[in-house]
Structure formats: structure tokens, C-alpha cells
N, C-alpha and C positions, 0 to 999 in steps of 0.2 A: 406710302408716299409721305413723304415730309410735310410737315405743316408750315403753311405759308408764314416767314417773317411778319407779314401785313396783317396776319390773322386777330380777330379783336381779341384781348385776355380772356374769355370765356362767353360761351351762349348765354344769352340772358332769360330770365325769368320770364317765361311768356304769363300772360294768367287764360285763367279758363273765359272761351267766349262762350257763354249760353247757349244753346241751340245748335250746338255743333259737336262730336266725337271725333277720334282717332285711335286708329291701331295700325303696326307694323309688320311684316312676316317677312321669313327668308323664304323666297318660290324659286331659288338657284335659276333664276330667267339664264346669268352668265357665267355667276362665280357661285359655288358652295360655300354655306356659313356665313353669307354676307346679308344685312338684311335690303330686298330690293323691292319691296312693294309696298305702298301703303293706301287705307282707304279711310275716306273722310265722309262722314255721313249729316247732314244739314237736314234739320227740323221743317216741319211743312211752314209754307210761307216764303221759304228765305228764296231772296234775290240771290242772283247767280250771274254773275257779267264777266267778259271777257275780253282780251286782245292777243293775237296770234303774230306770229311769223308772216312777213308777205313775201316770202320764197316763193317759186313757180314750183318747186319740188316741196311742199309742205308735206308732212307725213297723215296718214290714214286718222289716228287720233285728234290732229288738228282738223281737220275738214269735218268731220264728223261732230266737233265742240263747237265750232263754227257754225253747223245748220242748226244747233238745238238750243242756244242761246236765245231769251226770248220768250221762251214758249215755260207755261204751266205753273204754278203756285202750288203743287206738294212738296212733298220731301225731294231732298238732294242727295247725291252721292259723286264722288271724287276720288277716282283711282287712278295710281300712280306707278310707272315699275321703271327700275332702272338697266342698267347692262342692254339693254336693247333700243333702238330707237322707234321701232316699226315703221321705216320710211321706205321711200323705193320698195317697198315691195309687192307692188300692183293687188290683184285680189285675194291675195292670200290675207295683204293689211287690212284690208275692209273687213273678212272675214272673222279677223282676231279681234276686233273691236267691237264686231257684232256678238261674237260669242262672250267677252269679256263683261261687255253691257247688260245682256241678259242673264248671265249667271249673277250679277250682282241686282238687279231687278227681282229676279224669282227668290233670291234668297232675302231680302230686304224690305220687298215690297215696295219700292220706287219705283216709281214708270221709267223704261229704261231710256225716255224721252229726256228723263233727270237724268240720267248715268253720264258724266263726264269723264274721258279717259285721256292720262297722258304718257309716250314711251320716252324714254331718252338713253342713248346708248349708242352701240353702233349702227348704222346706218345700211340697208340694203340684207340684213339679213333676215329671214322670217322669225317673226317670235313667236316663241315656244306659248301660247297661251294657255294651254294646259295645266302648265305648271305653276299660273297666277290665279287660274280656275279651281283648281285644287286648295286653292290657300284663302279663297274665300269666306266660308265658314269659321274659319279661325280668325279671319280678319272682325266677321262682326262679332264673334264671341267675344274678343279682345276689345273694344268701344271702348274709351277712356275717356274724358276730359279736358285730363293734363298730361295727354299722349303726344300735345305736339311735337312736342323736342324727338319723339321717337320717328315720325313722318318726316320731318325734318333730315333725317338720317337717311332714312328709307330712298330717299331721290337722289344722292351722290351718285356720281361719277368719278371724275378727275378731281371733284371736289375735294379738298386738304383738311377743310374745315365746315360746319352743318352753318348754315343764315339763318338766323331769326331777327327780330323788330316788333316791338310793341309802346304804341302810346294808349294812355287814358285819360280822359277828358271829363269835365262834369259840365252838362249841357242845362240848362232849366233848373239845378239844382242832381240831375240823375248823372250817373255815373254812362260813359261812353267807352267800350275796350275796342280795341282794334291790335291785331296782331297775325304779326305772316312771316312764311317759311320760303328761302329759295335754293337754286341750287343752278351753280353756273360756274364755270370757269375755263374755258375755249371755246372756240366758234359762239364768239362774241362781237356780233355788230349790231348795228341795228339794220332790217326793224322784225323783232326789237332785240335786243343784247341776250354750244347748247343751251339752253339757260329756261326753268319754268319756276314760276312764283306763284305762293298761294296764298291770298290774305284773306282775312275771315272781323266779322264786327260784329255787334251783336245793335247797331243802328238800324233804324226803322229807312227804307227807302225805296221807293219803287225802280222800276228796271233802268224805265230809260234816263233819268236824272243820274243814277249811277253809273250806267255802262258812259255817259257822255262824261262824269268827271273821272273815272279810271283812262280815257282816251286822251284826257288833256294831261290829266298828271303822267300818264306814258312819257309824252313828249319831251319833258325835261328831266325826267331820271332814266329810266331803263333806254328810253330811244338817244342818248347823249351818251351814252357808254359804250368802249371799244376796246377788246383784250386785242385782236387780230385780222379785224375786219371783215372777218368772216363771219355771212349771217347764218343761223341754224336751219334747218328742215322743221324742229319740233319745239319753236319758243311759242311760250303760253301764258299769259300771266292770266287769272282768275280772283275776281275777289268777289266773297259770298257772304251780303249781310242776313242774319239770319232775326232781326226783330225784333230780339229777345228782351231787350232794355226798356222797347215801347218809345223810344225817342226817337221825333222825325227829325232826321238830319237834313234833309231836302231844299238844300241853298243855303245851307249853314257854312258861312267861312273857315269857323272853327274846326268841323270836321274835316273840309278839304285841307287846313292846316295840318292835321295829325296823321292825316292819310298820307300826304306831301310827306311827312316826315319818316315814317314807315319805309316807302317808298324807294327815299332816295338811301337813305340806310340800307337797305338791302343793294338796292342797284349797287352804290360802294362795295358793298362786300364782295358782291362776284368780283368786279375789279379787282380787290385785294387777295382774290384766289385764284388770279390770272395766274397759266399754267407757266410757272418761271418764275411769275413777277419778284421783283424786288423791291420797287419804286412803283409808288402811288402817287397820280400825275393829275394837276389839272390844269385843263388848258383855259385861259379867259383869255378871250378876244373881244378888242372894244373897237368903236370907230371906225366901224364897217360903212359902208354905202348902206347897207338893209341888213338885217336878221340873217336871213337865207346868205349873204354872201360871209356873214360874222360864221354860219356854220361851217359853210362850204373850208373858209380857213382854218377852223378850230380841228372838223377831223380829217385834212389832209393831214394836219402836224399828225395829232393823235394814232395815224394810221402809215405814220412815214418807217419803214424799217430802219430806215439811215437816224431818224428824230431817237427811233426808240432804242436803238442801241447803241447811241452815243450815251442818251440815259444809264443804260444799263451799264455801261463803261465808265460811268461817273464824269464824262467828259464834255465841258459845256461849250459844246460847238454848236454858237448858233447861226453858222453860214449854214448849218440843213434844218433851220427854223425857216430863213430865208427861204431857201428853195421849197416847202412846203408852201408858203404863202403864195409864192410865185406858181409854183402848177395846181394851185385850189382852182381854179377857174373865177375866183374872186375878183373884183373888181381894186386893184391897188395899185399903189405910188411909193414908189422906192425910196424919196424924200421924205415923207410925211411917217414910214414904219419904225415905230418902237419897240424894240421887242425889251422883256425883261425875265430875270429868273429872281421870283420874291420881288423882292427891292430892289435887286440892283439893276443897274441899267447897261444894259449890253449893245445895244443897235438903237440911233436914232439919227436925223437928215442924214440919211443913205450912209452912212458912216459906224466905224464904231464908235463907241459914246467915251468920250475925254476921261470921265471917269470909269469906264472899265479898269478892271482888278483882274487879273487870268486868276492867282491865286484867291479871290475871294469867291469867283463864280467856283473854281473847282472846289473849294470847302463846302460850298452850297449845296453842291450834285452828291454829296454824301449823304446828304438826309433820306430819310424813308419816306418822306413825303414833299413832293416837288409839288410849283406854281410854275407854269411860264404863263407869262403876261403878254399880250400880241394886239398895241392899238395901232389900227390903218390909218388914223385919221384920214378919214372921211365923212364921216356920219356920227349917226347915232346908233348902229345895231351892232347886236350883241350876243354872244353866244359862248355857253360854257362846257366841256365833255371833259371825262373824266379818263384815263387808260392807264398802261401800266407799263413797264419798260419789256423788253423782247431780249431774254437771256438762252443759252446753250440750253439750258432745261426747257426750254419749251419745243426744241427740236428734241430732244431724248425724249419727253412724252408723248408726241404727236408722232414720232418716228417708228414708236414700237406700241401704239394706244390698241390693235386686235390684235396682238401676240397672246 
């Protein structure tokens, strides 16, 4: 598959986080010669938090990460495969999770109360767990440091290109890493944006202080993004501080800064390896009635077919800007809406704006990175999400994706 236009010029240099390994293996879950598994192994002590998919159809993997969140202060472990999603597949998924968890238990010595597993791939069919069972041994012979960029790998899909993000901070004088891997790019909505994320810190922090700021910092990166509005079976994001630096981050702003920053960097990148995309979009909507209604407008546009492939067409029509804001269920005034692309000003008192330009807005829609600007005046709320435009390649992928 081609590499996304959007893709950033290279993975970046993760560094090593303390207290934490990696290694990668081919277990042929779907394809041969591709690498699809990887396991992540976390020193005793480390914090382990999570946020999932709130699908009614979450997969076996998710439910199972879900009850064990919480519980225990030994060692960690985090295993991953791809080509498969293990969802819809009633107890046969439970079973492949239970076998998955224990064989990484017994070989490790983690209580497989620590065993955290994620599938992603096709959906409804049983996974071969055998074959990720098999690759075990080799997974922990293989333990690396600075293996992330290979786990990294290990989680594609449709993915064009591997997500990484890394900040470092010096807290009291000590050094802070924070660095994470994701892997997303269709069946992207929230909550939250297939799509699983892994971050890892080597910050001091106890459970529930960090499971409560990975749930706030969800809310405006991964839960604000939208490739197709379609939520996954199997999203997961996980972040595992492991201790190691001895600094307590525990209501440190600084921290939630770097973390925020990580974060939204990665949420981006799926965007940018939306299946198709061409156009990296953000929507700001201002002068809402409330928040909640700044949303409700931000991703009807974001999730409009008509919005995203006039994009994709490079064509700036924003009478189906209009008609988004109009069926958000939002609270608006036809008068009072601005809409803008960048700077310029397209729609304002119910009108087009005296100084619209057709040929300035269309030179505009050529960029690889669009703003539409959407104030209702009415208020003060606000809301920003990020999408990508809807071209013919993303019917060519989704049309032939179990072939």
C-alpha cells in the first residue's frame, strides 16, 4: 500500500523508557512474512491504565483489559497481534485470550492478572491463537529496550506508515521520558478513534491519578478524531508508567503537558493515515450556545460525506458546511453563521461574505492541510476535531480489505 501523502518525513527517535522491553515476531495470525505480534513487558511496580472502545460489540480482548485494570503492583506484560481482531467471536474469543494470557504468564512469570491483550484485524473470524502461542518464547528471548519502533510495526493494518511520539521533560531537576506507539487508520470515531495506542513513561504515579488524567486527555485528542465515523470493536489506548526515574508526577501540569502532547501527536497521525486521505482537516468551531453543541457541529461537518468530498475534490462549497451545521442537532441562527476556510471569509449574516473570492477559496483547497473555521455566534463554546477528506481509495480499501 502506498504511503500516505500526510505521512510525517520519518519515525522519530523514541528513547528508551526504563523499566520497560520490547520485541516483535511474524506468528502468520493472516499474512506470511509479515511481522504481526508484539509483546511488551513492564517491571514490577509500573502503573498500567487504560481507555477502551464503548461499542456494544467490543471484542474479547477489550473486556478482558477492562476487568483487570486496577488490580496488582507486579510485573506487566502487553501483547499485541494484528490480521485478526478477535471480535464477534463469542467463546471461542474468550478462550483465545485465556490461552494467550497464560501462556505469557507461565513463560514470564507475571500473573496473568497483569497479561494485557490486544487483536486488531478482521472482525468475526476466530483467531488462530496457536500461532501467537508458538511465538511466545521467542517474543521474550528477543526483549529489547529500543525495540520500540519494531512493536510499532508489529500492530499495522491498513496502516501506510508506523505512529510514534516522544516528549522529555526535566521535573525537580530529573529527567522525565514519555513515549508511545499507535496504529490506526479506518474505523475511526469516537469513542474512541480500528485504532490502539501504547504509551509508556518512566513517571512515578499511582493508578487512579493516572487512569483519571489519560481519561481527560482522551477527550480532546483521540475522542475529537474522525477518519469515517465509524467506531471500532477493538480501540484501546493503554498508558504504562513504569517508575523508573523516581519522579512523582502526581498533579504535575508539566507532565499532563507532555503527555497532552504525545497524545495529540499520535491522534494526528492516524488522521493522517486515514484510508484515502489526502487532506488533513481541522474543524474550529466557535460561538456555540455550549461546548456540547460547538461538538455536536464540529463532527457533523467532520463526518459529512458531502463536507469530505468536496474536500477531497478541492472544491470549496460551503453550502454542505451549511447543511452540516444545520442537521448537527445544534442550537443555530442562520444570521449570526460564519463560516471560514483559513482566513478567508466565505459565509456571514446569512449570506455570502462581499469579500468571497471563488478563485481564492479554490487555491486554498489545494493545500494538504485545511482549517474550516465555523463561529455560531451565540456563546461562548467550543470545539475542535480533526478528519481527513473521503477519496475513491478509501472505497478500493474497504471494498476488497478480506480478500
Amino acid at each position: 500500500m502506498p504511503l500516505s501523502p500526510l505521512a510525517p518525513a520519518a519515525f522519530p527517535d523514541l528513547p528508551v523508557i526504563d523499566g520497560v522491553t520490547f520485541a516483535a515476531a511474524q506468528a502468520g495470525v493472516k499474512y506470511k512474512n509479515r511481522t504481526d505480534v508484539m509483546l511488551a513487558v513492564l517491571a514490577p511496580g509500573s502503573t498500567v491504565t487504560g481507555v477502551f472502545t464503548r461499542s456494544a460489540t467490543r471484542s474479547a480482548p477489550v473486556l478482558d483489559c477492562q476487568s483487570k485494570l486496577g488490580g496488582g503492583d507486579g510485573p506487566a506484560a502487553i501483547l499485541v497481534n494484528s490480521g485478526n481482531s478477535n471480535a464477534f467471536t463469542g467463546k471461542a474469543g474468550l478462550e483465545s485470550v485465556s490461552a494467550i494470557t497464560a501462556a505469557v504468564a507461565n513463560a514470564t512469570g507475571v500473573d496473568a492478572a497483569r497479561v494485557f491483550t490486544a487483536s486488531t484485524g478482521v472482525i468475526g473470524e476466530p483467531l488462530p491463537h496457536d500461532r501467537i502461542v508458538a511465538k511466545i518464547v521467542e517474543l521474550i528471548d528477543g526483549q529489547s529496550a529500543t525495540a520500540m519502533d519494531d512493536a510499532a510495526r508489529a500492530i499495522m493494518t491498513t496502516d501506510t506508515f508506523p505512529k510514534g511520539s516522544t516528549q522529555t521533560i526535566t521535573i525537580n531537576g530529573k529527567s522525565v521520558k514519555i513515549a508511545g506507539i499507535a496504529k490506526g487508520s479506518g474505523m475511526i470515531a469516537p469513542d474512541m478513534a480500528t485504532m490502539l495506542v501504547y504509551i509508556f513513561t518512566d513517571a512515578q504515579i499511582a493508578y487512579q491519578p493516572l487512569q483519571d488524567m489519560l481519561s481527560r486527555l482522551t477527550n480532546n485528542t483521540f475522542n475529537n478524531i474522525t477518519v469515517d465515523s465509524d467506531t471500532s470493536t477493538s480501540d484501546s489506548l493503554m498508558l504504562a508508567a513504569t517508575g523508573a526515574s523516581g519522579v512523582d508526577v502526581t498533579g504535575n501540569a508539566a507532565f499532563e503537558d507532555a503527555l497532552h502532547s504525545v497524545m495529540l501527536d499520535l491522534s494526528h497521525q492516524v488522521v493522517r493515515d486515514g484510508e484515502g486521505a489526502t487532506k488533513f482537516v481541522t474543524i474550529a468551531v466557535t460561538g456555540a450556545a455550549t461546548d456540547a453543541d460547538a461538538r455536536l457541529v464540529a463532527m457533523a461537518t467532520a463526518n459529512s460525506p458531502l463536507v469530505k468530498t468536496a474536500i477531497a475534490g478541492e472544491d470549496p462549497n460551503w453550502g454542505r458546511i451549511v447543511m452540516a451545521v444545520g442537521k448537527s442537532g445544534a442550537q443555530a441562527d442562520r444570521d449570526a453563521l460564519t463560516i471560514r476556510l483559513g482566513d478567508l471569509v466565505l459565509a456571514e449574516n446569512g449570506w455570502r461574505s462581499p469579500s468571497y473570492s471563488e478563485d481564492e477559496a479554490a487555491a486554498y483547497m489545494k493545500q494538504q492541510d485545511l482549517t474550516i473555521g465555523i463561529d455560531l455566534g451565540l456563546g461562548n463554546g467550543t470545539s475542535t476535531v480533526w478528519t481527513c477528506d473521503l477519496t475513491h481509495e478509501y472505497i478500493t480499501i474497504n471494498a476488497d480489505y478480506r480478500s
